[in-house]
KEBAKOL-147455 format. One line per field, with one value per residue (C-alpha): residue number from 0; residue in one letter; chain; z, y, x. Coordinates in steps of 0.1 Angstrom, whole numbers, plus 5000, padded with zeros to 4 digits. Layout:
k: [NUM,...];
r: [A,...];
c: [A,...];
zz: [Z,...];
yy: [Y,...];
xx: [X,...];
// end
This chain:
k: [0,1,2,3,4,5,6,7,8,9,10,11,12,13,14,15,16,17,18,19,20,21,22,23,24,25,26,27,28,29,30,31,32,33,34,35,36,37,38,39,40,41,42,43,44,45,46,47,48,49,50,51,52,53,54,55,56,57,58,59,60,61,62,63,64,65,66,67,68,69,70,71,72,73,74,75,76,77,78,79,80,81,82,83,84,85,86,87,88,89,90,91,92,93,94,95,96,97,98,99,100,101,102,103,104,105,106,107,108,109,110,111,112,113,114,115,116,117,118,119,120,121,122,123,124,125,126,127,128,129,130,131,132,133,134,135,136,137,138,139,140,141,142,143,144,145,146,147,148,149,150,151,152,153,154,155,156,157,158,159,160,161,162,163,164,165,166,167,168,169,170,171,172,173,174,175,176,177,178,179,180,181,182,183,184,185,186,187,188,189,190,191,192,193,194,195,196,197,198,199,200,201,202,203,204,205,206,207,208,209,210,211,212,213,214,215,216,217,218,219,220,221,222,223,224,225,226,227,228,229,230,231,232,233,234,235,236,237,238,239,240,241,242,243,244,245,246,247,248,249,250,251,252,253,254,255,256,257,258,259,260,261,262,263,264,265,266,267,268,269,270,271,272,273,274,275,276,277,278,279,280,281,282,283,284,285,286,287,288,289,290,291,292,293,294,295,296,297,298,299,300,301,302,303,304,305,306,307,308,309,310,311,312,313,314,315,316,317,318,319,320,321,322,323,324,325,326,327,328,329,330,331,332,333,334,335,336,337,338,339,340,341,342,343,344,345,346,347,348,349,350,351,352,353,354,355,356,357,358,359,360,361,362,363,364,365,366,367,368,369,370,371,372,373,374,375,376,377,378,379,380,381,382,383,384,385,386,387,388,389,390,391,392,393,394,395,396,397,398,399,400,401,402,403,404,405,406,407,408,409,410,411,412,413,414,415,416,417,418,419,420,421,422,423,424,425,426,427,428,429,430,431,432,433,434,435,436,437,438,439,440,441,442,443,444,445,446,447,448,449,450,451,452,453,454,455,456,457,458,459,460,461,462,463,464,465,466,467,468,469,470,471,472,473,474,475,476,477,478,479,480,481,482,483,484,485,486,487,488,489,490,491,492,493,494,495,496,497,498,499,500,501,502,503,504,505,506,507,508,509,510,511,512,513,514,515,516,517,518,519,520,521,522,523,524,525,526,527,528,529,530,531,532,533,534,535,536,537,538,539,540,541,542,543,544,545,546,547,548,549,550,551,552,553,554,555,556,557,558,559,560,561,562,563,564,565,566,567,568,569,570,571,572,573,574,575,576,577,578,579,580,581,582,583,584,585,586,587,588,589,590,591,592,593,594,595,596];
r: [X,X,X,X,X,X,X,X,X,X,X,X,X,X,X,X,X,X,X,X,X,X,X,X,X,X,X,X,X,X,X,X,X,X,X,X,X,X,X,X,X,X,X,X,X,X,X,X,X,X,X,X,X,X,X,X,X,X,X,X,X,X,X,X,X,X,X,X,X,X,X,X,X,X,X,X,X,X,X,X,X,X,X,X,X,X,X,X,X,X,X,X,X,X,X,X,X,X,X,X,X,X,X,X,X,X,X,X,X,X,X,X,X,X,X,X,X,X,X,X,X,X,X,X,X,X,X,X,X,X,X,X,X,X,X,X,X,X,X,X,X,X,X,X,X,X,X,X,X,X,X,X,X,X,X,X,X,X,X,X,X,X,X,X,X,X,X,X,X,X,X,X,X,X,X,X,X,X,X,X,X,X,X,X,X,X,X,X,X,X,X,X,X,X,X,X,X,X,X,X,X,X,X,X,X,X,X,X,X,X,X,X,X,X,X,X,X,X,X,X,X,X,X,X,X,X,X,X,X,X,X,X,X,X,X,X,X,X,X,X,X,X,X,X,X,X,X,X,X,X,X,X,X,X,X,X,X,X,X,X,X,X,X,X,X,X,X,X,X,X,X,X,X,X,X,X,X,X,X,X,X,X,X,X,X,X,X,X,X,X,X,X,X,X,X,X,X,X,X,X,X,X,X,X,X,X,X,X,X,X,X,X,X,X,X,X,X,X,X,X,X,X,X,X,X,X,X,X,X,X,X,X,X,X,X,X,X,X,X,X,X,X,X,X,X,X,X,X,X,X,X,X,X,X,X,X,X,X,X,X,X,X,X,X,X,X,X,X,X,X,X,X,X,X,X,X,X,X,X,X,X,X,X,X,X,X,X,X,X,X,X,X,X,X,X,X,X,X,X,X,X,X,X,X,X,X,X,X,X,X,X,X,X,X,X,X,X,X,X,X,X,X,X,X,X,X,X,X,X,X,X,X,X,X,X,X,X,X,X,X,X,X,X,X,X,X,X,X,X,X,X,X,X,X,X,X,X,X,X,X,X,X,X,X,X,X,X,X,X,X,X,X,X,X,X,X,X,X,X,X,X,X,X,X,X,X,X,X,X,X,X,X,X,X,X,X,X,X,X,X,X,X,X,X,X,X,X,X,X,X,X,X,X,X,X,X,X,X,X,X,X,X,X,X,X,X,X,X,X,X,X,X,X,X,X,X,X,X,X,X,X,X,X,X,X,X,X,X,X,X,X,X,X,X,X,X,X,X,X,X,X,X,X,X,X,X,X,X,X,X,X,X,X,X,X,X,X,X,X,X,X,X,X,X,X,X,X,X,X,X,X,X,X,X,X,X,X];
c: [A,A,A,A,A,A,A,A,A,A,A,A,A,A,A,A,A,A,A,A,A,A,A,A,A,A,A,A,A,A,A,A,A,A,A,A,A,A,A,A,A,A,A,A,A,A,A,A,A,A,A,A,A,A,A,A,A,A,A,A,A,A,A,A,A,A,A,A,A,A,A,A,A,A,A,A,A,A,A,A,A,A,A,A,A,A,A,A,A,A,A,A,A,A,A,A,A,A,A,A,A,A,A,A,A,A,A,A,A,A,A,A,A,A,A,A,A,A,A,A,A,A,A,A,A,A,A,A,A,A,A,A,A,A,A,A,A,A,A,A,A,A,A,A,A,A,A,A,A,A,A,A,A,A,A,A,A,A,A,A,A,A,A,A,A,A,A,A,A,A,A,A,A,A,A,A,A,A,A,A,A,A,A,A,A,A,A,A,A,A,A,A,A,A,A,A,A,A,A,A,A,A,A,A,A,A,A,A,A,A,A,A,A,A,A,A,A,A,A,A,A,A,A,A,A,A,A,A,A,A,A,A,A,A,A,A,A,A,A,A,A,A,A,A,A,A,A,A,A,A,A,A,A,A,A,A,A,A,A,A,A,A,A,A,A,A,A,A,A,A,A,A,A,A,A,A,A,A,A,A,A,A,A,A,A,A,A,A,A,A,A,A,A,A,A,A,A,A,A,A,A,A,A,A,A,A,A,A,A,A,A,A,A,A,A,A,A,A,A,A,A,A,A,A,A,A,A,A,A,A,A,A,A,A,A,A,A,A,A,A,A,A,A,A,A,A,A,A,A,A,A,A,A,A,A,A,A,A,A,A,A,A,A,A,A,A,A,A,A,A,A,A,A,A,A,A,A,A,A,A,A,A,A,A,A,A,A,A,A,A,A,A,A,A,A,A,A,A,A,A,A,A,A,A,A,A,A,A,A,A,A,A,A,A,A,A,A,A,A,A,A,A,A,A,A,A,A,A,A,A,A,A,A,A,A,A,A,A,A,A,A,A,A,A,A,A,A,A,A,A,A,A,A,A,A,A,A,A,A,A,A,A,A,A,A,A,A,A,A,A,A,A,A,A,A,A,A,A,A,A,A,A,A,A,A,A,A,A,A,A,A,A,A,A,A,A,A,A,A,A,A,A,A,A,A,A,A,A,A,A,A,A,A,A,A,A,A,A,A,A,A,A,A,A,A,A,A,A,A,A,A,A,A,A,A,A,A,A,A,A,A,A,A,A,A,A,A,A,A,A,A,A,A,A,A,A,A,A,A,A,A,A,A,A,A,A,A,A,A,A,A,A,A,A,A,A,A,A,A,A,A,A,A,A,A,A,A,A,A,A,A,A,A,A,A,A,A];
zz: [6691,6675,6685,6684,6645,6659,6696,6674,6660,6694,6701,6670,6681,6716,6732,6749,6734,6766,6769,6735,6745,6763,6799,6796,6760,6730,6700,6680,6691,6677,6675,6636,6643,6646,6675,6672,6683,6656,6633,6625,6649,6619,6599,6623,6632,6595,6592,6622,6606,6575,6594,6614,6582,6561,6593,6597,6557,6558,6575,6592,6607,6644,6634,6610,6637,6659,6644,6631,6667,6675,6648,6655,6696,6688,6704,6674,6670,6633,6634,6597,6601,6624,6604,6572,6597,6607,6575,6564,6591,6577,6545,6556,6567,6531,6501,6472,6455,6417,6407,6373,6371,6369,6407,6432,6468,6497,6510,6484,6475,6509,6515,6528,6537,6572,6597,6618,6648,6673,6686,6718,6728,6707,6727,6701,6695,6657,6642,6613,6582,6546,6515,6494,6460,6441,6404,6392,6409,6377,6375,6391,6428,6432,6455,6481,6479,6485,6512,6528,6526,6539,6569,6578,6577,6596,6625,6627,6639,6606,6597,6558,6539,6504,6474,6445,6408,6379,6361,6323,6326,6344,6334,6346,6333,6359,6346,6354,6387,6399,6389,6408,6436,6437,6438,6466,6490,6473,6483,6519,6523,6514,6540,6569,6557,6567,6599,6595,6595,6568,6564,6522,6514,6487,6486,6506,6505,6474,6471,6452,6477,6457,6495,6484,6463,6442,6429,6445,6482,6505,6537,6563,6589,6568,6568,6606,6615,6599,6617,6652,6652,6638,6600,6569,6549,6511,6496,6459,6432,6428,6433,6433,6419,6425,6403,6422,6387,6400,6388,6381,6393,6371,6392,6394,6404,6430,6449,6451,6469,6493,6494,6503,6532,6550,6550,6564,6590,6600,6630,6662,6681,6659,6657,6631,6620,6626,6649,6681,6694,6695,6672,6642,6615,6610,6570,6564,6526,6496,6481,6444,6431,6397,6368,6366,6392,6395,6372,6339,6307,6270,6267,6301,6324,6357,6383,6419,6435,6416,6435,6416,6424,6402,6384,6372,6338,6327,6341,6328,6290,6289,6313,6300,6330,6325,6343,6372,6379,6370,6396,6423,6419,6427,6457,6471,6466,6487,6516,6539,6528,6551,6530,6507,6474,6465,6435,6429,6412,6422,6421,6441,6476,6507,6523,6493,6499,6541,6532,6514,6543,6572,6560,6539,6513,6478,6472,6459,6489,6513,6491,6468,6436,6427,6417,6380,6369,6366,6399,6417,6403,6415,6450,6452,6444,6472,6499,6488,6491,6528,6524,6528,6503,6504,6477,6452,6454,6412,6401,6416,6413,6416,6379,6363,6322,6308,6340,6343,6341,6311,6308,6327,6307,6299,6322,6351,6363,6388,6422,6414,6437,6431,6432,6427,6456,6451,6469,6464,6473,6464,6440,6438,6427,6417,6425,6414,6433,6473,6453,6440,6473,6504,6523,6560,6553,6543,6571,6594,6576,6584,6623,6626,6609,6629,6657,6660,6655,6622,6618,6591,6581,6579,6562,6536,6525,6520,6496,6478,6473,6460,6437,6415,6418,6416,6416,6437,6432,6462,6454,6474,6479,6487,6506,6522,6538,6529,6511,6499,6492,6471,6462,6442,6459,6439,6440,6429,6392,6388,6382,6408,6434,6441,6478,6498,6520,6540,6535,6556,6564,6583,6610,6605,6571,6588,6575,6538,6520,6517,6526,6496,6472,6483,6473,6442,6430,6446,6425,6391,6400,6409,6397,6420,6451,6483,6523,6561,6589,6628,6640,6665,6641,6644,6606,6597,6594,6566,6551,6553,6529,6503,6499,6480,6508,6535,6554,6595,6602,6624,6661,6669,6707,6713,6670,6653,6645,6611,6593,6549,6527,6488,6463,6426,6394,6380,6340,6315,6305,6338,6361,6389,6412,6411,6441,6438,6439,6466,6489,6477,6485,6520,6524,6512,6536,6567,6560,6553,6589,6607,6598,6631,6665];
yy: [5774,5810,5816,5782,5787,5813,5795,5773,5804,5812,5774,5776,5810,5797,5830,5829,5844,5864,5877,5896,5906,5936,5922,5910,5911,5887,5904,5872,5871,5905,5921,5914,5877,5872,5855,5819,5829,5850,5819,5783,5763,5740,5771,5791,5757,5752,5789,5780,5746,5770,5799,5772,5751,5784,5799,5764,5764,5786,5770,5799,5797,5806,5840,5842,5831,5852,5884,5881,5877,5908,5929,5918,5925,5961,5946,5946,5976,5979,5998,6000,6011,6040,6050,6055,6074,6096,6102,6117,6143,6151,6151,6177,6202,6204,6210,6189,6176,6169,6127,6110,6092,6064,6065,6062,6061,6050,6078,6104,6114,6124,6148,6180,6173,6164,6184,6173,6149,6139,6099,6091,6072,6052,6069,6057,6014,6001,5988,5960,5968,5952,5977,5954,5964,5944,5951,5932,5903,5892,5858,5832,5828,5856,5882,5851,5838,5871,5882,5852,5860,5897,5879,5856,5892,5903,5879,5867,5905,5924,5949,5956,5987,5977,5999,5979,5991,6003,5980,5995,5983,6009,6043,6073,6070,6063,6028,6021,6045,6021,5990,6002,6006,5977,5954,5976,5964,5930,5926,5944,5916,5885,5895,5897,5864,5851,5868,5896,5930,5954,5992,6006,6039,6051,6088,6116,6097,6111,6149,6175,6194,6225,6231,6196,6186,6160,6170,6140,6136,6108,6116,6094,6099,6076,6049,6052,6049,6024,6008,6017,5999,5969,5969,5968,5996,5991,6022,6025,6047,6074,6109,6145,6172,6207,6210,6180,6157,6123,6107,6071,6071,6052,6021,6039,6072,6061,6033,6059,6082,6056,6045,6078,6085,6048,6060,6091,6076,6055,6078,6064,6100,6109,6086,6080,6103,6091,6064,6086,6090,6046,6037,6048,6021,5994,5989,5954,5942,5956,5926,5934,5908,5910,5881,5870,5851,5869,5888,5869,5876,5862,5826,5808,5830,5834,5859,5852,5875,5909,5938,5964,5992,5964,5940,5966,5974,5940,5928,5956,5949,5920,5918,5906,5928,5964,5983,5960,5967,6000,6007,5983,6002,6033,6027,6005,6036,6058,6034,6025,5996,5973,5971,5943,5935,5904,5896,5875,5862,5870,5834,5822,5802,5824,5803,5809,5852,5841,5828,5856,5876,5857,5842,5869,5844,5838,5806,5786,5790,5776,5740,5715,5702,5669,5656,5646,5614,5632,5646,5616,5594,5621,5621,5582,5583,5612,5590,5559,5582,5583,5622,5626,5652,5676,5681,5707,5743,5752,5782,5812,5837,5830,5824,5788,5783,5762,5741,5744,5715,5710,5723,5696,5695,5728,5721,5713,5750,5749,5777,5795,5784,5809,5846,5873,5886,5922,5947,5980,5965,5973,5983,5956,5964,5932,5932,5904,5921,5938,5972,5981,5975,5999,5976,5996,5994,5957,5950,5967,5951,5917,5920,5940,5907,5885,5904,5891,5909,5896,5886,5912,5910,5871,5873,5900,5884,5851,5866,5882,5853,5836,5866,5851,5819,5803,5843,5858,5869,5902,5912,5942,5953,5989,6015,5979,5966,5934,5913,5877,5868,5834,5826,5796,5767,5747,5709,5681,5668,5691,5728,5755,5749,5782,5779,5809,5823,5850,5861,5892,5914,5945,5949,5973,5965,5938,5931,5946,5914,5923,5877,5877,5902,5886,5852,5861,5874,5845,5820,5840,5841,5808,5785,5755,5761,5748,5767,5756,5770,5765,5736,5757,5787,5802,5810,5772,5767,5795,5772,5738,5755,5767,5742,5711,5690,5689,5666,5672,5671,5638,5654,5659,5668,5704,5712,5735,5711,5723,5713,5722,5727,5725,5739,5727,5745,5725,5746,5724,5734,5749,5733,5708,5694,5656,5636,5631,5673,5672,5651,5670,5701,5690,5680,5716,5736,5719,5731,5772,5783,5803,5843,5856,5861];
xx: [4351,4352,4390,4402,4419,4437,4447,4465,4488,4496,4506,4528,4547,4549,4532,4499,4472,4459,4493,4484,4454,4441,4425,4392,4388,4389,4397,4389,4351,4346,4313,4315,4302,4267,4256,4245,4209,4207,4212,4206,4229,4242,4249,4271,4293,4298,4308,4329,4350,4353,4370,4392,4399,4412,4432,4450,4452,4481,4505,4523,4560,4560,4577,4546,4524,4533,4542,4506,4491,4508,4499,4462,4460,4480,4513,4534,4561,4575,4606,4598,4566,4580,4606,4580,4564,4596,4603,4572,4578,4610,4595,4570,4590,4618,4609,4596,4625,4616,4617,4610,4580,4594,4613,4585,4594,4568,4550,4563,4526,4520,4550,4537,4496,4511,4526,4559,4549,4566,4565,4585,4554,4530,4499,4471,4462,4469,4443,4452,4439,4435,4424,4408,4401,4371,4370,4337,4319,4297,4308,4286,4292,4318,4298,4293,4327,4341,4312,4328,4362,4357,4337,4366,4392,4369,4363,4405,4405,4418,4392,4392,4382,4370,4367,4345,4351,4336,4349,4334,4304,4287,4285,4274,4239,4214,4212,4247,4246,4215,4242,4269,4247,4230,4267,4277,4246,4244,4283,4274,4241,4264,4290,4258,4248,4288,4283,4302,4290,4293,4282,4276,4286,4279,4281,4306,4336,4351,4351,4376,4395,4412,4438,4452,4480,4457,4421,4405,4402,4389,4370,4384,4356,4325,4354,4368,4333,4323,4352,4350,4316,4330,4320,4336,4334,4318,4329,4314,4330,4308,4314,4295,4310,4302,4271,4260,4261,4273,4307,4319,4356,4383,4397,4431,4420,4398,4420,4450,4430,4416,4452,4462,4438,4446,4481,4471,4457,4487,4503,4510,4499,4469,4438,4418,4393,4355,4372,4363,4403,4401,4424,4450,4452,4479,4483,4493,4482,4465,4440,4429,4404,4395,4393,4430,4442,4474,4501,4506,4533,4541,4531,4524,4549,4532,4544,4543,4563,4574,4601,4588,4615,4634,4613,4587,4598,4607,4573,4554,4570,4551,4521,4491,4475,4491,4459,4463,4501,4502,4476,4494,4525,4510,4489,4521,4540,4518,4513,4541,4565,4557,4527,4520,4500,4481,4464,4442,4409,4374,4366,4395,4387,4390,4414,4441,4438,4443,4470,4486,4470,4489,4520,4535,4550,4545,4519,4550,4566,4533,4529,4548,4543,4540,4576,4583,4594,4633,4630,4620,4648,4674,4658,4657,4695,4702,4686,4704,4734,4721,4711,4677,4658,4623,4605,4619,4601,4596,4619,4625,4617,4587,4581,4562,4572,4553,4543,4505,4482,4464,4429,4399,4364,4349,4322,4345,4354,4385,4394,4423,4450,4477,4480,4512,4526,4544,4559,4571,4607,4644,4668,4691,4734,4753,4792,4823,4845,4852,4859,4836,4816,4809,4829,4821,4784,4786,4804,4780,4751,4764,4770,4735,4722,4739,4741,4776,4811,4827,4858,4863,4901,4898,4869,4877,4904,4890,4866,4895,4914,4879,4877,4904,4893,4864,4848,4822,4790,4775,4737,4726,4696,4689,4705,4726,4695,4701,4730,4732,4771,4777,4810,4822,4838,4863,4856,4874,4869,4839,4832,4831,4803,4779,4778,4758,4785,4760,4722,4718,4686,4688,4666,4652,4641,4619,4584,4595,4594,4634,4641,4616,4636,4671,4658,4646,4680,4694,4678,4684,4719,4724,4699,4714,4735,4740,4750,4753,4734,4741,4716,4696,4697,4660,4659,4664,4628,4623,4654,4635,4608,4625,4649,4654,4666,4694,4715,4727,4764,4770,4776,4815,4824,4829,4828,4798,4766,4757,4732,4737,4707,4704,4681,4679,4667,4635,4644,4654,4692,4703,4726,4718,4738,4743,4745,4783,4787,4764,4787,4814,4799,4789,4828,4839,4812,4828,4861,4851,4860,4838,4835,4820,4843];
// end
C-alpha cells in the first residue's frame, strides 16, 4: 500500500519501478515509516490515503514522472548537474576573478574550498535532497501540517535537511534560546507522530572557521548522519562562539551556509561526510515556508515563477517580501542550477509543496481556473467553428492582476493554494533581426534541440524575408541554451499573426527550468499566438497544458500530421485571437514548409 502513490508514477513514465531500484530493496518503504505495529491500524492507513492522495495530486507528465523515479532510486544522470560539478574544478584551480554584486553565478561562492576532481565514473549513489527552510510555525496548526509534509518527503524517498528560523522573536536571552529550542523538538515530535523520523540538532553545526573564505561554516557530518540513518535533520540557529556565549543566527546568514555545505557535498567521487562513504547528495529544491504564500508586488501582483538572473531587479523593486528573495537568490546562487526554489506559506496543505517538489512547474501550470463569462462565449464559438478548445491557462508569466477571489468570512480561514517558483535562471537577449544574431550558435542550438540537421540556407532566408515583413521576434536565453523564434504571419484582412516558428532547449541545459524561462518571455512578447507540432512529437503533452486549445490536421496520405495549438491573453486590452484568425492561422501554418532535412 506504502509504494502504491508512487507505482502509479512508474505506470505514467512507462518504466518499471524494480528496474529503478537497486535488487532487493524498496526505496519507497524506507526505514523513515513507522511500522504499523508501532501504531493504531486506522491511523497508519489514513496516513497511507494521505501520502497516496498528495503523490497522485500532482499530476506529473511521464517525463516528470519519470525523471523523478530516477532521481529517487540514484539512476538519474544530469549532464547539468555534472557540468556544475566540472566547472567548480576549473574554478578551483584559476584565480578569483572580481564580479559586481549584482552578477551571481551558481556555485561562485564555492570557487577555491574544493580541490580539482576527476569524474570518469560516478563511483558514489546520489542521494535526493530538499533544503527546507521554516521561518516561524506560530500560527495554529502549522508545526503539524509541516511535520506532515516533511514525513511524506520523507517516505516518497527524498530526504530533507531543514533549517528553522529565528524569525525575531527569539533572541539570544535564555528565554528566547529555551524558545528556539523547544520549536525545534516540537517540529522533530510532530514529524514521529506522521511516521517519519526526525533527529534535532541543536548545537555543533554552525562554527566560525578562520581557513575559510566566509566566517561561518556548517559541519556536514551532524547532518550526513542524521541522514544515513534515515532522519531528517532539524538543525536550529544557534551558534557557539569562541567564548562559548551562544548565538542566534540571522535567517540569511544561516541558510547560506547550510546552502553552501549541501552543495559541497554534491560530488559524484566523494561521499558525504558523516554518511559513512554511502552516499553524496542529489540537490533538487530549496522549500522556504514562512507567512506569505509566495512572492507578492504593488497591489494584487502575484509571482509564480521569477528568472532571477533576469527578473530580479524588477521583482525586487516592488516585492512586498524583500528578506525572502534576497535570501533565495543567494542560496540558489551557491547551489547547482539544477536547483530549484519554492515558496510558500507555513499553513499551506502538503500536497500543494509535493507538487512543486515533483512536477517542477509553476502551480498555474498544474490546474485551471474557472472560465469567465467572456472566455466561455469565445470557446462555445471555437467549437461551433468545429475546433475544439482547453481551458485558458491565466497570464504568463506567471503573474495574476487583479484576479483573486474575494475574501470568505473572517472566521472561515482558507489553505494557500499557490506558491512562487524561482530559479536562478538566464539572461535573456531579444533580437528583430538575423544580424545581430550568432547565427552558427543558433543554428547549432536548433539541430542539438531537434536532433535533426536544419535546412539552414532555406531557413535563414525565410526569416529574412519575414524580417521586412511581418518582422521577427528571437529571445535567447543565455550563453544560446535555449531560443524561442516567433515570426509574424501575414493573414488576409487582419493584422500579422505571431506564430512560434521554433522553441529550442539545449540538452544539456536540461532540468534548469530554461522551457520555464523561454515561456515566460514568450508570453510577454506575444500575449496571443498560435504554432504546429508533429503529431507523435513527445513534447506535445507539455503543449496540451499550457495552451488554450488545439485542433489536429485531418490525415492526408504520405503528408506531415500536425496538430496547431493556441494560447490567448486573459489582460484586458491585449490582443486575442478571434475564431476567424484562428482558422486563418491554421490555413497559414500548413503552408510554412518544413525547416529540418
Amino acid at each position: 500500500m506504502q509504494a502504491h502513490g508512487v507505482r502509479v508514477f512508474a505506470r505514467r513514465a512507462g518504466v518499471q519501478l524494480q528496474q529503478l531500484l537497486p535488487s532487493g530493496q524498496n526505496r519507497f518503504s524506507t526505514a523513515s515509516s513507522a511500522s504499523p505495529e508501532s501504531e493504531s491500524g486506522a491511523h497508519h492507513k489514513q496516513r497511507e490515503r494521505e501520502l497516496i492522495l498528495s503523490v497522485l495530486s500532482t499530476v506529473p507528465s511521464p517525463r516528470e514522472a519519470r525523471k523523478f523515479l530516477n532521481s529517487v532510486s540514484g539512476n538519474e544522470t544530469m549532464r547539468s548537474q555534472r557540468e556544475f560539478e566540472e566547472r567548480q574544478a576549473r574554478l578551483a584551480t584559476e584565480e578569483p576573478t572580481v564580479r559586481t554584486p549584482g552578477r551571481l553565478v551558481p556555485g561562485e561562492i564555492l570557487r577555491g574550498e574544493r580541490a580539482a576532481e576527476t569524474r570518469e565514473t560516478e563511483a558514489v549513489p546520489r542521494r535526493l535532497t530538499a533544503s527546507v527552510f521554516i521561518d516561524g510555525l506560530e500560527s495554529p496548526g502549522a508545526c503539524e501540517r509541516t511535520g506532515k509534509l516533511l514525513a511524506q518527503i520523507q517516505r516518497i524517498g527524498v530526504s530533507p535537511v531543514v533549517l528553522l528560523a529565528n524569525n525575531g522573536s527569539a533572541d539570544a536571552t535564555c528565554g528566547g534560546y529555551r524558545s528556539i529550542i523547544r520549536q525545534v523538538h516540537q517540529l522533530a515530535d510532530a514529524v514521529e507522530r506522521e511516521g517519519g523520523k526526525a533527529r534535532p540538532i541543536n548545537e555543533g553545526v554552525f562554527f566560525n572557521n578562520p581557513y575559510a573564505r566566509t566566517d561561518l561554516t556548517v559541519d556536514p557530518e551532524l547532518i550526513g548522519a542524521a541522514i544515513a540513518q534515515g532522519q531528517t535533520p532539524i538543525i536550529s540557529p544557534l551558534m557557539a562562539d569562541a567564548e562559548l556565549q551562544v548565538k542566534v543566527l540571522k535567517p540569511r546568514v544561516a541558510a547560506a551556509a547550510v546552502a553552501r555545505a549541501l552543495a559541497q557535498s554534491t560530488s559524484t567521487q566523494h561521499a558525504m561526510a558523516g554518511s559513512g562513504g554511502a552516499f553524496s547528495l542529489l540537490v533538487a529544491r530549496l522549500i522556504l515556508l514562512g507567512g506569505a504564500d509566495g512572492l507578492t508586488g504593488d497591489g494584487d501582483v502575484f509571482h509564480r515563477f521569477v528568472n532571477l538572473e533576469e527578473d530580479y531587479a524588477e521583482v525586487a523593486a516592488a516585492c512586498a517580501q524583500p528578506d525572502v528573495l534576497e535570501l533565495m537568490r543567494t542560496c540558489l546562487a551557491i547551489l547547482p542550477p539544477t536547483a530549484a526554489g519554492i515558496v510558500a506559506s507555513v499553513d499551506s496543505d502538503p500536497s500543494l509543496v509535493l507538487k512543486g517538489l515533483i512536477s517542477e512547474r509553476p502551480v498555474a501550470t498544474q490546474q485551471r481556473p474557472r472560465r469567465n463569462q467572456g472566455v466561455a462565449r469565445q470557446s462555445q464559438a471555437v467549437r461551433r467553428a468545429g475546433i475544439p478548445s482547453y481551458h485558458p491557462l491565466p497570464n504568463y508569466p506567471f503573474v495574476d492582476i487583479g484576479g483573486r477571489d474575494v475574501a470568505k468570512a473572517a472566521d472561515v480561514v482558507e489553505a494557500p493554494t499557490q506558491f512562487t517558483l524561482l530559479r536562478h535562471g538566464f539572461q535573456i537577449q531579444r533580437h528583430t533581426k538575423l544580424d545581430t544574431c550568432n547565427v552558427p550558435r543558433l543554428r547549432s542550438l536548433l539541430e542539438s534541440s531537434f536532433k535533426r540537421t536544419l535546412d539552414a540556407g532555406q531557413y535563414f532566408e525565410r526569416l529574412r524575408q519575414l524580417q521586412s515583413a511581418g518582422g521577427v521576434e528571437i529571445i535567447v536565453a543565455g550563453d544560446y541554451q535555449g531560443a524561442v523564434i516567433v515570426t509574424h504571419e501575414a493573414v488576409a484582412g487582419a493584422e500579422s499573426l505571431p506564430y512560434l516558428d521554433k522553441f529550442a532547449v539545449l540538452p544539456s541545459a536540461q532540468g534548469t527550468g530554461m522551457a520555464d524561462i523561454l515561456w515566460a518571455q514568450l508570453r510577454r512578447t506575444c500575449p496571443s499566438c498560435m504554432w504546429r507540432s508533429r503529431n507523435d512529437n513527445g513534447v506535445n503533452k507539455w503543449y496540451f497544458d499550457r495552451s488554450s486549445g488545439h485542433v489536429r490536421a485531418p490525415a492526408q496520405p504520405g503528408a506531415t500530421q500536425w496538430v496547431f495549438f493556441w494560447y490567448q491573453s486573459s489582460v484586458a486590452g491585449q490582443r486575442t485571437l478571434t475564431v476567424d484568425e484562428i482558422q486563418a492561422g491554421i490555413a497559414v501554418s500548413q503552408k510554412i514548409a518544413p525547416s529540418f532535412i
